[in-house]
N, CA and C atoms of all chains as a GROMACS GRO file, in nm:
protein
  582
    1UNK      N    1   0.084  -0.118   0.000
    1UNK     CA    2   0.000   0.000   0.000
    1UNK      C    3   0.088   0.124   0.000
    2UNK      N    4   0.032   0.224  -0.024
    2UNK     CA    5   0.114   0.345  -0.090
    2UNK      C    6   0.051   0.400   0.026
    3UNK      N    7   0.119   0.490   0.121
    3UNK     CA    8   0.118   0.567   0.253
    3UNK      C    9   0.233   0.676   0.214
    4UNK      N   10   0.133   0.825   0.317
    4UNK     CA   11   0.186   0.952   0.359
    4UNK      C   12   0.193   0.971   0.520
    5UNK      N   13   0.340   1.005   0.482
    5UNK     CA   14   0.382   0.934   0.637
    5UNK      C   15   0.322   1.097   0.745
    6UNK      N   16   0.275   1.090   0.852
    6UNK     CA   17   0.159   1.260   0.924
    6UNK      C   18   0.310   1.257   0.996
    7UNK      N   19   0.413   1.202   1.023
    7UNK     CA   20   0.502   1.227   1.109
    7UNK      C   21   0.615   1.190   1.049
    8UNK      N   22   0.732   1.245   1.128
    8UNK     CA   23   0.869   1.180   1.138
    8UNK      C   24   0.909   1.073   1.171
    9UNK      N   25   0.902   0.973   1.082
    9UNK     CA   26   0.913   0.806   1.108
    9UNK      C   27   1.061   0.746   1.076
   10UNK      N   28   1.111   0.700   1.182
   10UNK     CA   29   1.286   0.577   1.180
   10UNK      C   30   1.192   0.438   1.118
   11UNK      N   31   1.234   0.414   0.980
   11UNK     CA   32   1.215   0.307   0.924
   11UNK      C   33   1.310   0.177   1.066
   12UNK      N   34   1.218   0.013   1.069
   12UNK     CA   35   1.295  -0.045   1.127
   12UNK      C   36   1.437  -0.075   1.086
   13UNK      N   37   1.454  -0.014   0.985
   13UNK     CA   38   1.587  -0.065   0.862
   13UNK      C   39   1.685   0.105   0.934
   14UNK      N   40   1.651   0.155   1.011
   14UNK     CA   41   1.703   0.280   1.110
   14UNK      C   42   1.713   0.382   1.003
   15UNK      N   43   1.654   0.382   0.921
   15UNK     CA   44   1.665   0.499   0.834
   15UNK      C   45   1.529   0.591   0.864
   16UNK      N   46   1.590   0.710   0.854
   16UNK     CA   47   1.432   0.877   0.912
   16UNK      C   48   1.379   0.915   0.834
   17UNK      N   49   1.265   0.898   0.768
   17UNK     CA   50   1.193   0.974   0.707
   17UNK      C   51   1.114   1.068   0.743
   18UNK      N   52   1.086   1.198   0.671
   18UNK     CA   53   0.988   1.300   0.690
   18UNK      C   54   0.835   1.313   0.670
   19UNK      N   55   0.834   1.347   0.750
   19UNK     CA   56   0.673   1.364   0.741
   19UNK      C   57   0.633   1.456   0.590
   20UNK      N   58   0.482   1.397   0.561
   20UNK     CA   59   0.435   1.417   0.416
   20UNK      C   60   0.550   1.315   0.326
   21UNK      N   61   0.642   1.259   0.374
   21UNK     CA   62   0.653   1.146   0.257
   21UNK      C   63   0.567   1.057   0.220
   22UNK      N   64   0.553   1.030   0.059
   22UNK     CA   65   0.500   0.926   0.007
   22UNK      C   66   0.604   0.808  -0.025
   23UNK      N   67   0.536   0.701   0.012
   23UNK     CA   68   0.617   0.588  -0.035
   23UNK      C   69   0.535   0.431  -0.014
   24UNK      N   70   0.642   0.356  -0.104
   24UNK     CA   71   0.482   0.234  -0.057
   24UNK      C   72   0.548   0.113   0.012
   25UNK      N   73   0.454   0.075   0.077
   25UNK     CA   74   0.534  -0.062   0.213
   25UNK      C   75   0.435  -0.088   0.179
   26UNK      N   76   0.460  -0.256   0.292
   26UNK     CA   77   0.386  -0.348   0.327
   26UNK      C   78   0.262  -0.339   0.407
   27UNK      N   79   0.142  -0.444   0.341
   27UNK     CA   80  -0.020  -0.374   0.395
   27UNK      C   81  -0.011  -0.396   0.518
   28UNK      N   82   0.091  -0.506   0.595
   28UNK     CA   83   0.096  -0.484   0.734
   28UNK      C   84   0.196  -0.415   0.832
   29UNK      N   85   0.284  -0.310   0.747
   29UNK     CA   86   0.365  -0.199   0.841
   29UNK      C   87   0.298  -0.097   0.804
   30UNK      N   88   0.213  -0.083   0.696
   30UNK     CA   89   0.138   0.029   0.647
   30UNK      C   90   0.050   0.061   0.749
   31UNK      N   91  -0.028  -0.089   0.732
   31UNK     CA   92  -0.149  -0.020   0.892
   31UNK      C   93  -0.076   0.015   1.030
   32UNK      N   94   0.057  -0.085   1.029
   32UNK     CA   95   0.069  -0.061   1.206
   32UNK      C   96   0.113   0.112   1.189
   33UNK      N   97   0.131   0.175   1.051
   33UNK     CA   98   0.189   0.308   1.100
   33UNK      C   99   0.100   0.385   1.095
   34UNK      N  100  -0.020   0.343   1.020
   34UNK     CA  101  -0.151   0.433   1.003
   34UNK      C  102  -0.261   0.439   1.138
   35UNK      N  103  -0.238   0.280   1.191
   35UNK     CA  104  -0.287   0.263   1.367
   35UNK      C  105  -0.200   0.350   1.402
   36UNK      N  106  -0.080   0.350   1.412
   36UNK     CA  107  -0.013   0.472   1.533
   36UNK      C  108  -0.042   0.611   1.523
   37UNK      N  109  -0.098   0.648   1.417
   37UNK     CA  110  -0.111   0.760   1.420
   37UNK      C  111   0.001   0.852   1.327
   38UNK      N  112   0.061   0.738   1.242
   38UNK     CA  113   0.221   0.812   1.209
   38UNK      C  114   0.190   0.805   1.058
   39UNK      N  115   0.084   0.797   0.970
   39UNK     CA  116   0.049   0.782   0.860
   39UNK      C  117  -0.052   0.774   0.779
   40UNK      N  118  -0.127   0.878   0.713
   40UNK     CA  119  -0.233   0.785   0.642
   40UNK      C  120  -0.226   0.691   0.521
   41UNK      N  121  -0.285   0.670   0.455
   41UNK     CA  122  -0.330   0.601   0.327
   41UNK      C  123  -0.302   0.698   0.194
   42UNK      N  124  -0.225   0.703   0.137
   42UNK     CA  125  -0.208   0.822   0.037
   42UNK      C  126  -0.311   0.834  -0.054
   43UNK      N  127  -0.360   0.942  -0.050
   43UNK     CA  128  -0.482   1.023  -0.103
   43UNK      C  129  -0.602   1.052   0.004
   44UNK      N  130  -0.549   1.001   0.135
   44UNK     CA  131  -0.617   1.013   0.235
   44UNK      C  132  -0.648   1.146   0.321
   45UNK      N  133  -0.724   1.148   0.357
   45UNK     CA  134  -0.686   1.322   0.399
   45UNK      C  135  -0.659   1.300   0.568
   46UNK      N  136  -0.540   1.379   0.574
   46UNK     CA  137  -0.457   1.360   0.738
   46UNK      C  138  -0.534   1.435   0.823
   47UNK      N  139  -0.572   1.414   0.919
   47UNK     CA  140  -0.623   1.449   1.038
   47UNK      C  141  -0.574   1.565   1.112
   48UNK      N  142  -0.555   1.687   1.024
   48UNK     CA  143  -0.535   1.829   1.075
   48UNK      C  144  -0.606   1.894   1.146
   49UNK      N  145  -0.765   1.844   1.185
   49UNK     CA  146  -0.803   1.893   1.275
   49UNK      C  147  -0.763   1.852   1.384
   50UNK      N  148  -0.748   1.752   1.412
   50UNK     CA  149  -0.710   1.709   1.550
   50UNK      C  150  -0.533   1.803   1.574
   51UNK      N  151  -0.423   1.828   1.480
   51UNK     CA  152  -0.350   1.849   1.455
   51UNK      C  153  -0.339   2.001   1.512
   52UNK      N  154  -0.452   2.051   1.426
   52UNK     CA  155  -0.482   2.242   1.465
   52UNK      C  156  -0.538   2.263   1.606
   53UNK      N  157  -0.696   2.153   1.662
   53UNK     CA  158  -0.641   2.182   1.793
   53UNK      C  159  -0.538   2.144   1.921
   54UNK      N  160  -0.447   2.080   1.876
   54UNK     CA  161  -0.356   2.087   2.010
   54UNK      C  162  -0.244   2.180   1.961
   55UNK      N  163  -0.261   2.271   1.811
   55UNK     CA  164  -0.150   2.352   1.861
   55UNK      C  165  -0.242   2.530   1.871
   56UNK      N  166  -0.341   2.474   1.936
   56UNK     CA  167  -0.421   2.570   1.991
   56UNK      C  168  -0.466   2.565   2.108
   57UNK      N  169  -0.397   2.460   2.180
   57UNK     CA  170  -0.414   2.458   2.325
   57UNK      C  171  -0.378   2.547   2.446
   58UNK      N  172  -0.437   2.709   2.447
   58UNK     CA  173  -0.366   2.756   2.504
   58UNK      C  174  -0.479   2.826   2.638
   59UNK      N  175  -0.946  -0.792  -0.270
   59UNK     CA  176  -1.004  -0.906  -0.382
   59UNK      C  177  -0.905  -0.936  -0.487
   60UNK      N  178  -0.888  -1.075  -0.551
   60UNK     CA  179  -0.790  -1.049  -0.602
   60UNK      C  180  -0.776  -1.026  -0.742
   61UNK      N  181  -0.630  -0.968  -0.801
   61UNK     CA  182  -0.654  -0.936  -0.865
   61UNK      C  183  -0.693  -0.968  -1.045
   62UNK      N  184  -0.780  -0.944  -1.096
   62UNK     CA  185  -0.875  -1.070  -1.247
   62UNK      C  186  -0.787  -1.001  -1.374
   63UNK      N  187  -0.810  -1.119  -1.477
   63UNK     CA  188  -0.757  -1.097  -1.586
   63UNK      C  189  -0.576  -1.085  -1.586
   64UNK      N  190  -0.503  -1.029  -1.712
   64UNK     CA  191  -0.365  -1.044  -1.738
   64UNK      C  192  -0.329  -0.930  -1.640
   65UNK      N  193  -0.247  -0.994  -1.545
   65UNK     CA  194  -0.200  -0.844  -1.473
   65UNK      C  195  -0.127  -0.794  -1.504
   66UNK      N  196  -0.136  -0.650  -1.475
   66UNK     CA  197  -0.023  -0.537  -1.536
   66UNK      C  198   0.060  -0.557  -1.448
   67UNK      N  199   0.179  -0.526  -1.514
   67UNK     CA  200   0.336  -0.549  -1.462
   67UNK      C  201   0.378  -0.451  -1.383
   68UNK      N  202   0.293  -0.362  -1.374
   68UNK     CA  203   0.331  -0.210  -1.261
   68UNK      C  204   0.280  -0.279  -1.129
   69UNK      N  205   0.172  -0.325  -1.130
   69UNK     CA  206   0.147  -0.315  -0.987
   69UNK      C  207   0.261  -0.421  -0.876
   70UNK      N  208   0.338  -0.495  -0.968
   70UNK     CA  209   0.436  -0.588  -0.907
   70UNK      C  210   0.539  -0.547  -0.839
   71UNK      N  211   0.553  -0.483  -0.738
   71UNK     CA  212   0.682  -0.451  -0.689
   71UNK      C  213   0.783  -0.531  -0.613
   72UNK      N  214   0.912  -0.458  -0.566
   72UNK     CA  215   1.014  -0.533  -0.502
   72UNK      C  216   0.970  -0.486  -0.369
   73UNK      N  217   0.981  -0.544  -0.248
   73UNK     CA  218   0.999  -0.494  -0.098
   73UNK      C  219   1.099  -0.545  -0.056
   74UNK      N  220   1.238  -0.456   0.052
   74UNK     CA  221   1.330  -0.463   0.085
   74UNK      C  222   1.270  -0.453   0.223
   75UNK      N  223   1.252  -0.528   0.312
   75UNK     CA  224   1.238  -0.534   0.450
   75UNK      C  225   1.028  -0.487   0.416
   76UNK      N  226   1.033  -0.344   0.472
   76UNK     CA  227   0.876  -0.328   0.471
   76UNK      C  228   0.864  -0.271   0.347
   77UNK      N  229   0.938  -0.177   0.301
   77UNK     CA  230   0.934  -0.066   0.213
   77UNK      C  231   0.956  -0.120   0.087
   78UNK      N  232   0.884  -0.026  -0.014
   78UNK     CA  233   0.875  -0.074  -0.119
   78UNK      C  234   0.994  -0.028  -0.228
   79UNK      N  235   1.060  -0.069  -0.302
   79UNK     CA  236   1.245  -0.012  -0.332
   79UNK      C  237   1.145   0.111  -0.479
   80UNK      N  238   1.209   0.226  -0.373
   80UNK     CA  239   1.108   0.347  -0.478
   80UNK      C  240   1.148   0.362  -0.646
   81UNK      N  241   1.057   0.399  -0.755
   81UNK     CA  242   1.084   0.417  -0.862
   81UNK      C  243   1.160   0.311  -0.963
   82UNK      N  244   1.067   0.214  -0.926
   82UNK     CA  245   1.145   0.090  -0.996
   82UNK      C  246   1.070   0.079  -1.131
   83UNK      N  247   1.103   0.040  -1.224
   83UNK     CA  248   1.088   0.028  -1.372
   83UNK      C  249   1.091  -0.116  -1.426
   84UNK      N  250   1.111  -0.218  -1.338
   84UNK     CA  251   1.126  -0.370  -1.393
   84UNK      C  252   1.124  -0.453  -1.224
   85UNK      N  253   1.071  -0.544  -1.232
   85UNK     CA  254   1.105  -0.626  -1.113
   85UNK      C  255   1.135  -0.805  -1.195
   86UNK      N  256   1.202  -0.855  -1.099
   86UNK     CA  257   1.163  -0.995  -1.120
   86UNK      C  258   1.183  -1.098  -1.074
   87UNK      N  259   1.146  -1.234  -1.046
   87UNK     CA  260   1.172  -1.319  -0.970
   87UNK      C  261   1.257  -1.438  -1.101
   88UNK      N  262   1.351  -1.496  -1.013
   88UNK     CA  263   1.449  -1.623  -1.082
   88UNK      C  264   1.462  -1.713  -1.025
   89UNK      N  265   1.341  -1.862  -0.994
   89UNK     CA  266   1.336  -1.959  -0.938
   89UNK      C  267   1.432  -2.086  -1.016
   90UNK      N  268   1.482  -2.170  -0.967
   90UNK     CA  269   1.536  -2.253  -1.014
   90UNK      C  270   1.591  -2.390  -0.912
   91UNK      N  271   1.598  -2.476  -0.956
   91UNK     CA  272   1.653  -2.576  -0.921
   91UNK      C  273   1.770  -2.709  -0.963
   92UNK      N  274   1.881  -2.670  -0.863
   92UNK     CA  275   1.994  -2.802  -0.908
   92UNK      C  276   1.942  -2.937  -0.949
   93UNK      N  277   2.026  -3.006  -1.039
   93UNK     CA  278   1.960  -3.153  -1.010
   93UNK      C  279   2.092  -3.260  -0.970
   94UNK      N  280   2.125  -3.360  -0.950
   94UNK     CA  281   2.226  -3.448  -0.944
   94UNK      C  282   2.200  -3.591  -1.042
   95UNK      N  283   2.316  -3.573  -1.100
   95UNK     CA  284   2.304  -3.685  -1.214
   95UNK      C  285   2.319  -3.813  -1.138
   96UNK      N  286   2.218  -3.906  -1.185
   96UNK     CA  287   2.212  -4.015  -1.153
   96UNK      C  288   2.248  -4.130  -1.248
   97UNK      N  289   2.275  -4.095  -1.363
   97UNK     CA  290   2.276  -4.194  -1.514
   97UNK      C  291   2.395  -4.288  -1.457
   98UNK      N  292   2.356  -4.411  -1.444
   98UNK     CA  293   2.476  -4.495  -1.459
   98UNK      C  294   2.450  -4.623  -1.595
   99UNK      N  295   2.521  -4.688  -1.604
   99UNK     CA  296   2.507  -4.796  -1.737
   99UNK      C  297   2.395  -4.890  -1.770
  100UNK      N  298   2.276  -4.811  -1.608
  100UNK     CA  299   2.124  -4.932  -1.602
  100UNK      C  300   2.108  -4.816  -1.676
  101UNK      N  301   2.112  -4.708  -1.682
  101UNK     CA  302   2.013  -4.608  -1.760
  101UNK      C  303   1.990  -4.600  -1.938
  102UNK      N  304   2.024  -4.725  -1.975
  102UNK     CA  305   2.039  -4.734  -2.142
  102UNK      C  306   2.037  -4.605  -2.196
  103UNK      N  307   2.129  -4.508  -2.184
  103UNK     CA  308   2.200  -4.445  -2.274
  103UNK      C  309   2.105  -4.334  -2.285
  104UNK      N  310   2.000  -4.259  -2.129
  104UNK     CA  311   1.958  -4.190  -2.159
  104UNK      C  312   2.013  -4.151  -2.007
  105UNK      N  313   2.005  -3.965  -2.000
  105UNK     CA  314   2.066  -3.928  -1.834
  105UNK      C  315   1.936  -3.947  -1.738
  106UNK      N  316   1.954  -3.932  -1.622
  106UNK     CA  317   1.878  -4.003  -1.498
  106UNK      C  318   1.939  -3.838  -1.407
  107UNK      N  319   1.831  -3.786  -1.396
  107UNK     CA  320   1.816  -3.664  -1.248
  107UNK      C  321   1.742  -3.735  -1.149
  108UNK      N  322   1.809  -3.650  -1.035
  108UNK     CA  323   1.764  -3.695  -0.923
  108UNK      C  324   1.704  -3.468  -0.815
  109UNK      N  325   1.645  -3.509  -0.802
  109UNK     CA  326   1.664  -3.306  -0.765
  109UNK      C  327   1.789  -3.298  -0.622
  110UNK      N  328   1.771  -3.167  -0.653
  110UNK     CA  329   1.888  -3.099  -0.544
  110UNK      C  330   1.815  -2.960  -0.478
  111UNK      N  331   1.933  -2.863  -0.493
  111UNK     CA  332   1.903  -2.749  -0.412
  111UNK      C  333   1.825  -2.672  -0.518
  112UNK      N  334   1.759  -2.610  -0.460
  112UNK     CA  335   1.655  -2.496  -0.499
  112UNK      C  336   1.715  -2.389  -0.451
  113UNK      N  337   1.649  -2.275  -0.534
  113UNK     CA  338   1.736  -2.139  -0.553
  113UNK      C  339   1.676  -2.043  -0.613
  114UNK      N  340   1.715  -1.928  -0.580
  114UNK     CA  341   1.619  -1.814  -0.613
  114UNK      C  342   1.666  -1.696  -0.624
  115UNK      N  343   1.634  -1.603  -0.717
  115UNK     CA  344   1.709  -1.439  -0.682
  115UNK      C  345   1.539  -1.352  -0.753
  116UNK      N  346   1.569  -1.214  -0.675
  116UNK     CA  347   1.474  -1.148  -0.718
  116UNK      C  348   1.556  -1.014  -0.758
  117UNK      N  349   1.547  -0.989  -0.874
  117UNK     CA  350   1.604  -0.843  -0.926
  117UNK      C  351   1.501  -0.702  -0.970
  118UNK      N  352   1.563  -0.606  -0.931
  118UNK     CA  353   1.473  -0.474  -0.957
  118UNK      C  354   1.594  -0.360  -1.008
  119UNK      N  355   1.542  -0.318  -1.085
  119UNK     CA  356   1.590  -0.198  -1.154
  119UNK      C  357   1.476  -0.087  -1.206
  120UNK      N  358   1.554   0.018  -1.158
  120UNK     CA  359   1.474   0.180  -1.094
  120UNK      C  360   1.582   0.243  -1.147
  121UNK      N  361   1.489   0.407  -1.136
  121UNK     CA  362   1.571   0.467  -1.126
  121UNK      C  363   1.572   0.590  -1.028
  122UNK      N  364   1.744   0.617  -1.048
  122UNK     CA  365   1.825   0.681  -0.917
  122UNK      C  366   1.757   0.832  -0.858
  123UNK      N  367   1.732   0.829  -0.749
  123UNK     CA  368   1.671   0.915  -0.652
  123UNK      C  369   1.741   0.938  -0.512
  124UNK      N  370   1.786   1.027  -0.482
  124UNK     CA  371   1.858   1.047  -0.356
  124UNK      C  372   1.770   1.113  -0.192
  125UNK      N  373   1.669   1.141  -0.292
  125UNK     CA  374   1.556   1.103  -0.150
  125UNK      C  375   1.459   0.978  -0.143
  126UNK      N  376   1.497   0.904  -0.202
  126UNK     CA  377   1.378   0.762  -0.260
  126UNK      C  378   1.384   0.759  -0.076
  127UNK      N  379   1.276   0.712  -0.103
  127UNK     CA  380   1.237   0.587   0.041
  127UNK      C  381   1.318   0.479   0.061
  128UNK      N  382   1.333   0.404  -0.030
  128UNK     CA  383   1.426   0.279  -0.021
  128UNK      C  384   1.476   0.310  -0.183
  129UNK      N  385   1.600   0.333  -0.163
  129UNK     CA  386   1.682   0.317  -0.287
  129UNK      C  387   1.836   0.235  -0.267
  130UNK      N  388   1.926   0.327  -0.376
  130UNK     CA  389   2.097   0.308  -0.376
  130UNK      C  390   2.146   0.328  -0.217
  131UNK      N  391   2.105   0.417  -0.151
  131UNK     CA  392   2.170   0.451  -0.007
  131UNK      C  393   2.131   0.294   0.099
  132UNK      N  394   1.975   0.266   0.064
  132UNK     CA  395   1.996   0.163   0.138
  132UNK      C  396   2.049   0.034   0.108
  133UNK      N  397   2.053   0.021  -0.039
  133UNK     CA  398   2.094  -0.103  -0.125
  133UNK      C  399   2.272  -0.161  -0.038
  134UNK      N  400   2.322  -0.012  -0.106
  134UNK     CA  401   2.458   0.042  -0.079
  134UNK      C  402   2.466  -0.020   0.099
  135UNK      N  403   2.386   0.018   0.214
  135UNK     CA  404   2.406  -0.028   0.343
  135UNK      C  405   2.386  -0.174   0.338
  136UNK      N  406   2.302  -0.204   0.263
  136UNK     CA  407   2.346  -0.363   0.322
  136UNK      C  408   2.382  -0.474   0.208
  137UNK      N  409   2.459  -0.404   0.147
  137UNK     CA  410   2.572  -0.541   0.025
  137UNK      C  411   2.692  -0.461   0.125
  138UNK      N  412   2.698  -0.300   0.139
  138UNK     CA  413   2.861  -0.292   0.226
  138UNK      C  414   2.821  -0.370   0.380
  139UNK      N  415   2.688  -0.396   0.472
  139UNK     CA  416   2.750  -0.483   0.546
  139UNK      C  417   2.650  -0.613   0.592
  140UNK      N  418   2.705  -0.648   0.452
  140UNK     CA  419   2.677  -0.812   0.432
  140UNK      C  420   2.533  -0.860   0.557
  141UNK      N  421   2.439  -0.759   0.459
  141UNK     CA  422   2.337  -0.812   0.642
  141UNK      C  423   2.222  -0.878   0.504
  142UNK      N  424   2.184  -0.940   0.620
  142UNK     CA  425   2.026  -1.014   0.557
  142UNK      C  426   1.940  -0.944   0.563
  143UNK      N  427   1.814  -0.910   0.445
  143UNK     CA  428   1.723  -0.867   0.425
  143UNK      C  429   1.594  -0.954   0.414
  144UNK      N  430   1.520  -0.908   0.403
  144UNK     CA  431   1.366  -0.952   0.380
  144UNK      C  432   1.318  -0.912   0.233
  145UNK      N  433   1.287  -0.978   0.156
  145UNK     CA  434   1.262  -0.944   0.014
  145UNK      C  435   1.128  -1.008  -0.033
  146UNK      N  436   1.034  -0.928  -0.111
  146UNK     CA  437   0.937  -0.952  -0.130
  146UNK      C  438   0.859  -0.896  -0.276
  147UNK      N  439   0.823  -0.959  -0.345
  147UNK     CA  440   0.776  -0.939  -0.507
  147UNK      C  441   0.651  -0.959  -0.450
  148UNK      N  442   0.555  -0.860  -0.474
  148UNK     CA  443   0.408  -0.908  -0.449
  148UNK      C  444   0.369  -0.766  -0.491
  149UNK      N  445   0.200  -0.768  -0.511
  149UNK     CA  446   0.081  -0.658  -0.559
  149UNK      C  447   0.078  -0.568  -0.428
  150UNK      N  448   0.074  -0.691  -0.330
  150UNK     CA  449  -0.001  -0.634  -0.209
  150UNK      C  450  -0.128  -0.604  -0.206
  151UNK      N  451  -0.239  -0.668  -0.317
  151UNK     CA  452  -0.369  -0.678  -0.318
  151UNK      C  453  -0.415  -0.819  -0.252
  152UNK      N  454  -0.480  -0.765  -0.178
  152UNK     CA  455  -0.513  -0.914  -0.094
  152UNK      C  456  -0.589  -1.026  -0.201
  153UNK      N  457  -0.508  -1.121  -0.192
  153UNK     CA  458  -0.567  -1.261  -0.251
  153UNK      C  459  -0.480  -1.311  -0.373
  154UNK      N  460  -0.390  -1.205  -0.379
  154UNK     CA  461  -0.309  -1.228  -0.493
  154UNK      C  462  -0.165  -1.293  -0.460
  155UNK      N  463  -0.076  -1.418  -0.536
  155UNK     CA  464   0.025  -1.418  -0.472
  155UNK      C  465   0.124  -1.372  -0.476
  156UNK      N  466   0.185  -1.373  -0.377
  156UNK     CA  467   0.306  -1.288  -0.338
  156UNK      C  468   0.468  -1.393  -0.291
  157UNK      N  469   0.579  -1.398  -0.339
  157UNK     CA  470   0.724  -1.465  -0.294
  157UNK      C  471   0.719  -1.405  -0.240
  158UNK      N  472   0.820  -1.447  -0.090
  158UNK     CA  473   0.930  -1.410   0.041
  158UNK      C  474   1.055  -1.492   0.040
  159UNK      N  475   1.126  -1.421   0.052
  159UNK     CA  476   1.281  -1.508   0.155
  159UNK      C  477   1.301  -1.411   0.188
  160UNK      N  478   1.435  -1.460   0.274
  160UNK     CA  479   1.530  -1.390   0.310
  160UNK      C  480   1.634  -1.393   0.206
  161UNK      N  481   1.752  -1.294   0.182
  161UNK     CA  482   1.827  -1.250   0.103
  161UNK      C  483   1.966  -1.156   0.124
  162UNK      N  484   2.060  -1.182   0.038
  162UNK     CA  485   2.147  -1.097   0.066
  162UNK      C  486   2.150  -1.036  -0.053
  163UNK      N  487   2.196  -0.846  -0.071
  163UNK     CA  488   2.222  -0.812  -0.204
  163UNK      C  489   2.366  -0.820  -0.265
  164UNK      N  490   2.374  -0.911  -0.356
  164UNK     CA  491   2.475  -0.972  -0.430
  164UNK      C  492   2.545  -0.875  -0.544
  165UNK      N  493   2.441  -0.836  -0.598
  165UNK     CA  494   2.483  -0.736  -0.709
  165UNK      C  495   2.430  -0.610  -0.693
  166UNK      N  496   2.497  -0.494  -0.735
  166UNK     CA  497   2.435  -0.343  -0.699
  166UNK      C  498   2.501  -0.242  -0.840
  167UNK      N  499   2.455  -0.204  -0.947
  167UNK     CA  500   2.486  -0.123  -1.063
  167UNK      C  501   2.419  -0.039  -1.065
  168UNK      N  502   2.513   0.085  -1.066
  168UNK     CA  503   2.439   0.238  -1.122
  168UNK      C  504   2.512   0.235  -1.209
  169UNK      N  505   2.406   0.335  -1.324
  169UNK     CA  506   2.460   0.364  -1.447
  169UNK      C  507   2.459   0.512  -1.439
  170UNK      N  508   2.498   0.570  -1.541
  170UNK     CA  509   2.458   0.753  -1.554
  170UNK      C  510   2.490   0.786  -1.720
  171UNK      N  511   2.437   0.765  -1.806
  171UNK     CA  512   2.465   0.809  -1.956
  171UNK      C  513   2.386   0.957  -1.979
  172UNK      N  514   2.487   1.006  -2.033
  172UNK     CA  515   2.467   1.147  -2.079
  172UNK      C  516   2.327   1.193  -2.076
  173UNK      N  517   2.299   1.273  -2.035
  173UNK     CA  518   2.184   1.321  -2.055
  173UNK      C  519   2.048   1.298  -2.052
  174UNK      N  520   2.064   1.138  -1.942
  174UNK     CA  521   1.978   1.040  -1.940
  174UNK      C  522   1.930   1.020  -1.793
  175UNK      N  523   1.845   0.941  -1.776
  175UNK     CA  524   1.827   0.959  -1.627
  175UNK      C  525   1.973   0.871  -1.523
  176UNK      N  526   1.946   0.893  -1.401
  176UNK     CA  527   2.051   0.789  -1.332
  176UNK      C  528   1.938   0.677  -1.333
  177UNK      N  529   2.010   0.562  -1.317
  177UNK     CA  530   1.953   0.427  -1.349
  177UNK      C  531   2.023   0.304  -1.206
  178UNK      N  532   1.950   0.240  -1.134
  178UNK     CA  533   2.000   0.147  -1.100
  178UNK      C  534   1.954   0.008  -1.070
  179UNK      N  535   2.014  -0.078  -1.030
  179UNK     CA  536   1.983  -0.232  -1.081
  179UNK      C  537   2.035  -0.300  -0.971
  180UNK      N  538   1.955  -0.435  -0.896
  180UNK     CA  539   2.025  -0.489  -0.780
  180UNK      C  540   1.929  -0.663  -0.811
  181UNK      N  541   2.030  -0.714  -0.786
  181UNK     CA  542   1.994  -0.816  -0.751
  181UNK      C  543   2.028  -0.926  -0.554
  182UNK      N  544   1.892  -0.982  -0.561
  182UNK     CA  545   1.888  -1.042  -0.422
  182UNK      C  546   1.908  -1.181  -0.453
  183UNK      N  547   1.981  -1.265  -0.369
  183UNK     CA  548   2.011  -1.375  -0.384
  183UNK      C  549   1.889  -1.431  -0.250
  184UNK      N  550   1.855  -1.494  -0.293
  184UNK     CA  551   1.708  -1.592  -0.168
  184UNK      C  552   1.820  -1.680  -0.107
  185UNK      N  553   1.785  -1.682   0.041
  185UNK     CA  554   1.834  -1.771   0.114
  185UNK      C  555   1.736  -1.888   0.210
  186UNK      N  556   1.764  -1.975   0.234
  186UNK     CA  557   1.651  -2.053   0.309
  186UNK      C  558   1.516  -2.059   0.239
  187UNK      N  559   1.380  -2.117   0.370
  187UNK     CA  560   1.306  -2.099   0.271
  187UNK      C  561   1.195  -1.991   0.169
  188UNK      N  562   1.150  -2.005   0.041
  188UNK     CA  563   1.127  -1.916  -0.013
  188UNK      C  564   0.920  -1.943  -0.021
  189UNK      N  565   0.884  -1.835   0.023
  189UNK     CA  566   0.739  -1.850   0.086
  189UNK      C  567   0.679  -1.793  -0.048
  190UNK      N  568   0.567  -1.884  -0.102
  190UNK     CA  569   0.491  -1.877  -0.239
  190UNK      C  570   0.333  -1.882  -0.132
  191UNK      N  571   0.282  -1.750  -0.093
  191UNK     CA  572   0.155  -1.766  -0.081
  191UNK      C  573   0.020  -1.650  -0.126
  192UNK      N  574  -0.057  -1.618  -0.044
  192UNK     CA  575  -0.131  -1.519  -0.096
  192UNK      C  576  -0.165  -1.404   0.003
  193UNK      N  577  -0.205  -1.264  -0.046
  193UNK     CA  578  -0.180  -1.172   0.022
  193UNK      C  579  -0.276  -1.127   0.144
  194UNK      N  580  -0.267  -1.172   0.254
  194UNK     CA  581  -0.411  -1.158   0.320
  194UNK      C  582  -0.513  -0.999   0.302
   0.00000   0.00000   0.00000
């Protein structure tokens, strides 16, 4: 599956990728990164609301 | 669901551990098997196999990107230190099948011709056993 990574992700292979990368893995590291919260589904739309309010937590 | 009719050759990719080896242009798998001659003088004058080792390589050639996801930088880390990988030719559409082994990268070629794109090419040698199933 083809995933956009919402965060700064250390591949287990110790390599860093940036957030808003596209790239395509496996359908089962894809979900565990899309469960964590560290990725959606590319063409997916990322969860910026949740995003906008905590950097409006004041 | 899986996937019907002649499949297109794009959706086939290489995976190096999870990641998929970015901007690849060809993939492919090379199954094969040794045999051991068995022909002795009962065999009237025709040869006699017996099987042996089984064997496998999966090759991909892309081209060169220095921010790829998985490219030359990671190829480059593990043929310089001789580590085992996870290698995988599959759709990744569930129901469709997909090869696994484990692997080391044996061969690693970049090219660069004038005015052309950078180009590179790797081959994985399969080690142990090599998993022929389908994609959940």
């Amino acid at each position: 599956m083809k995933i956009t990574l919402t965060k700064n992700v250390t591949l287990p292979s110790g390599k860093k990728l940036k957030k808003g990368t596209n790239f395509g893995v496996v359908n089962e590291y894809g979900l565990e990164l899309i469960e964590a919260g560290k990725a959606v589904e590319f063409g997916a739309e990322a969860p910026v609301i949740i995003e906008e309010q905590l950097n409006n937590l004041d | 669901m899986a996937t019907t009719g002649i499949m297109n050759g794009t959706l086939l990719g290489v995976y190096a551990g999870a990641t998929l080896i970015a901007h690849a242009t060809e993939g492919s798998i090379s199954l094969s098997m040794d045999t051991r001659d068995a022909t002795t003088k009962d065999s009237s004058g025709t040869r006699s196999l017996l099987e042996a080792t089984k064997s496998g390589t999966i090759s991909v050639s892309a081209l060169y990107a220095e921010d790829a996801a998985y490219g030359v930088d990671d190829l480059m880390g593990a043929w310089s230190g001789r580590s085992q990988l996870t290698v995988k030719f599959s759709t990744e559409v569930s129901g469709d099948h997909y090869w696994e082994a484990s692997a080391y990268v044996t061969s690693l070629e970049v090219s660069s011709g004038m005015e052309d794109n950078v180009t590179y090419s790797a081959t994985f040698e399969l080690t142990g056993a090599i998993t022929y199933s389908t994609v959940a």
